[in-house]
C-alpha positions as a LaTeX table, in Angstrom:
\begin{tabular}{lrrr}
\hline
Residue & $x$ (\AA) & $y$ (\AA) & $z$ (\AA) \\
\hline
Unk1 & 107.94 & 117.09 & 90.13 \\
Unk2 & 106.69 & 113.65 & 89.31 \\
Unk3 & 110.53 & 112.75 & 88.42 \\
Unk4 & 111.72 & 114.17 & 90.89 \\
Unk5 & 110.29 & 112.17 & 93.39 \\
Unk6 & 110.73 & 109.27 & 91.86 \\
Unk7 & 114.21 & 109.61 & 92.08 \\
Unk8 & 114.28 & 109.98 & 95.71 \\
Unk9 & 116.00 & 107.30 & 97.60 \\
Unk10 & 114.09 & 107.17 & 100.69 \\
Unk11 & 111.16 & 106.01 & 101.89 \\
Unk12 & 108.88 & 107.98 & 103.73 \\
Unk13 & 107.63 & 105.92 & 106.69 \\
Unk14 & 105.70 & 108.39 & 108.80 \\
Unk15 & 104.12 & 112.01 & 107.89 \\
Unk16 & 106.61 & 114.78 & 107.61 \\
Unk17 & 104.44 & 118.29 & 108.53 \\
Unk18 & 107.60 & 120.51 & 107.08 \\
Unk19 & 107.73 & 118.54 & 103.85 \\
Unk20 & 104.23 & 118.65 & 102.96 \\
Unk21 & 104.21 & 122.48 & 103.90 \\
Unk22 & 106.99 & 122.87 & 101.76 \\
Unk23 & 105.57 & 120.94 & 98.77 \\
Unk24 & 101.66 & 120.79 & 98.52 \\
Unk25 & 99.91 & 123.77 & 98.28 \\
Unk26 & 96.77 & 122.46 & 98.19 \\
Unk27 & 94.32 & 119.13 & 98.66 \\
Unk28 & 91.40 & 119.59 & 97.02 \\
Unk29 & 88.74 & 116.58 & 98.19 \\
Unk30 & 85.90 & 114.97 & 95.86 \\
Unk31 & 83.66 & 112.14 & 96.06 \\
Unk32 & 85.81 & 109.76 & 94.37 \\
Unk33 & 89.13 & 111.67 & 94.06 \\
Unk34 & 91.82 & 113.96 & 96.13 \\
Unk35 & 93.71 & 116.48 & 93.66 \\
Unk36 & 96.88 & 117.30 & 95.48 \\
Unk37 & 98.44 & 120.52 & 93.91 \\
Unk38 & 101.84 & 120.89 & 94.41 \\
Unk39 & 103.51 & 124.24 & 94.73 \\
Unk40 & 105.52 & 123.70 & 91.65 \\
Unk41 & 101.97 & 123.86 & 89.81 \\
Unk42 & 101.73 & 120.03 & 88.89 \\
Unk43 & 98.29 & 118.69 & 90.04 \\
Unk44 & 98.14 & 114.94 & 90.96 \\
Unk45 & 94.26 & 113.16 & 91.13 \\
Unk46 & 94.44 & 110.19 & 93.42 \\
Unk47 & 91.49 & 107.77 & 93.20 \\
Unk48 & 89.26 & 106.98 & 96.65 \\
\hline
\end{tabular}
């Protein structure tokens, strides 16, 4: 997943709803972190 949108050769420059329905199935909030799980399975922790 990671890869993959790596090699994407856009930008995005304002929120797509469909994408991230299609995509993430969850966001999981903490105090200092968001875990975004993808549908794929891969889980991505972004620092706050």
């Amino acid at each position: 997943m990671t890869d993959f949108l790596n090699e994407q050769s856009y930008e995005l420059e304002e929120y797509d709803e469909q994408l991230v329905r299609r995509l993430i199935e969850k966001v999981t909030v903490f105090d200092n972190k968001l875990t975004v799980e993808f549908k794929s399975g891969v889980e991505i922790d972004v620092l706050i």
